[in-house]
C-alpha positions in Angstrom: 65.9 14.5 -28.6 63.2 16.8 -29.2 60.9 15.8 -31.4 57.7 18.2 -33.4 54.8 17.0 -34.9 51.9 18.3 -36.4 47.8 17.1 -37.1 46.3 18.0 -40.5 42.6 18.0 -40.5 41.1 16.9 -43.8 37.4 18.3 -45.5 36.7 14.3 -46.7 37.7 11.3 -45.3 41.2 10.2 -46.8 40.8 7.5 -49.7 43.5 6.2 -52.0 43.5 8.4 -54.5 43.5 11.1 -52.2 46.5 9.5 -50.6 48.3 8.5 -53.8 48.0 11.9 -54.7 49.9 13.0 -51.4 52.7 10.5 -52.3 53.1 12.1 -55.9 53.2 15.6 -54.0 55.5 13.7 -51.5 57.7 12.5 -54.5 58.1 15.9 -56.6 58.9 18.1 -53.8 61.4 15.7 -51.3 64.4 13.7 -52.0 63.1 10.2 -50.7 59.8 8.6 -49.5 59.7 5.3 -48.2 56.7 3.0 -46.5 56.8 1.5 -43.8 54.9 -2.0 -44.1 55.2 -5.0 -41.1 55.8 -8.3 -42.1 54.5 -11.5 -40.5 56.9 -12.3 -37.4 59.6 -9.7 -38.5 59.8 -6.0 -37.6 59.0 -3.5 -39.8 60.4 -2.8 -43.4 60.9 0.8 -44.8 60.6 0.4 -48.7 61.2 3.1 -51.0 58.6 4.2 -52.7 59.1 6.1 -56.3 55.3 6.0 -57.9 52.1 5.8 -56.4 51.6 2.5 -57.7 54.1 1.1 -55.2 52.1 1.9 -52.4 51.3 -1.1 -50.4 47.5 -1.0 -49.0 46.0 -2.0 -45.9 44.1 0.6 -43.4 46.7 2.4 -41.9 49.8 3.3 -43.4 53.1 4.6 -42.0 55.3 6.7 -44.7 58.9 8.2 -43.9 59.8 11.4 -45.9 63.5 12.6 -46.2 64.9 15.0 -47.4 68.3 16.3 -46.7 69.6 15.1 -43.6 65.8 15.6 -41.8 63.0 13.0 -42.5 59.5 13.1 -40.6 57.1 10.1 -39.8 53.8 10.5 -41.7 50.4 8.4 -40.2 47.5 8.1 -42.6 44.3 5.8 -41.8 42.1 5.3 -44.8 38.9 6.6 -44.3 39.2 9.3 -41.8 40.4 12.9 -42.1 43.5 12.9 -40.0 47.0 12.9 -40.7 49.7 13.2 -37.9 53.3 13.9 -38.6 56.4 13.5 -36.1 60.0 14.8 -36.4 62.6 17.0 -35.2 62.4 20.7 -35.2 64.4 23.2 -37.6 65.6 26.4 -38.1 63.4 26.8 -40.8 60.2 25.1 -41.5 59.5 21.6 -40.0 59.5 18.9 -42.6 56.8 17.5 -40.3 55.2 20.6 -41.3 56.3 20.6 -44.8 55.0 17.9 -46.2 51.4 18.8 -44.9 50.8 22.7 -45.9 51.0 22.1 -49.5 48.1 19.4 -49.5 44.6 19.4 -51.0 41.9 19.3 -48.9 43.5 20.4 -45.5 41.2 22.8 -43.1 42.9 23.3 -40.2 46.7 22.3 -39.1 47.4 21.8 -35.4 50.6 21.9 -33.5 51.2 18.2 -31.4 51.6 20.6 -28.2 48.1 21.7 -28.8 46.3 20.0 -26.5 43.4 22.1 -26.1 42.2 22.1 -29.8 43.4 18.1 -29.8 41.2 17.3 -27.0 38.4 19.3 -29.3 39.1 17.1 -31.8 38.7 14.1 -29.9 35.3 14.9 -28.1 34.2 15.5 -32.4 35.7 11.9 -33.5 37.7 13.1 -35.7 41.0 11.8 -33.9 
């Protein structure tokens, strides 16, 4: 399978309200979001998620957004301005896409494929 993914540069380091904010917008606009949260000695868990108050905290989070028949992977670390996305491409627009381009606070979007501007990023610290 082919898989797409996208990096969404932030203006401010990612915080939780910031991200509970992104969940709500998550929430209104998709059919589904779940998080993905390991447990001691099992694998990991997808729970649904339908408030913000259900997310479980810890510094790096894992969400799965569906909608439809297509979902996308979404990586969030708490206190850095990243976000990375993975999914499958579309006719249309990417939910890996989606579920970035209508979020506050993003500067700059950047293809996975983009390895120039990634390594950029990198050398800056901000990935």
């Amino acid at each position: 399978m082919i898989s797409k993914g996208y990096v969404a540069i932030f203006d401010a380091p990612l915080n939780k309200e910031s991200i509970s904010l992104f969940v709500e917008s998550w929430l209104e606009r998709f059919e589904r979001v779940e998080q993905v949260t390991p447990e001691p000695g099992l694998s990991a868990t997808a729970l649904s998620i339908s408030k913000r108050e259900e997310i479980m905290w810890e510094p790096s989070l894992q969400f799965r957004v569906i909608n439809g028949d297509e979902f996308t992977w979404v990586y969030v670390t708490q206190n850095r301005r990243v976000i990375e996305t993975t999914g499958f491409p579309s006719e249309e627009i990417s939910l890996c896409l989606d579920v970035l381009i209508e979020l506050e606070g993003v500067t700059e979007i950047i293809e996975e494929h983009n390895d120039k501007r990634l390594d950029e990023l990198e050398k800056q610290g901000l990935l």
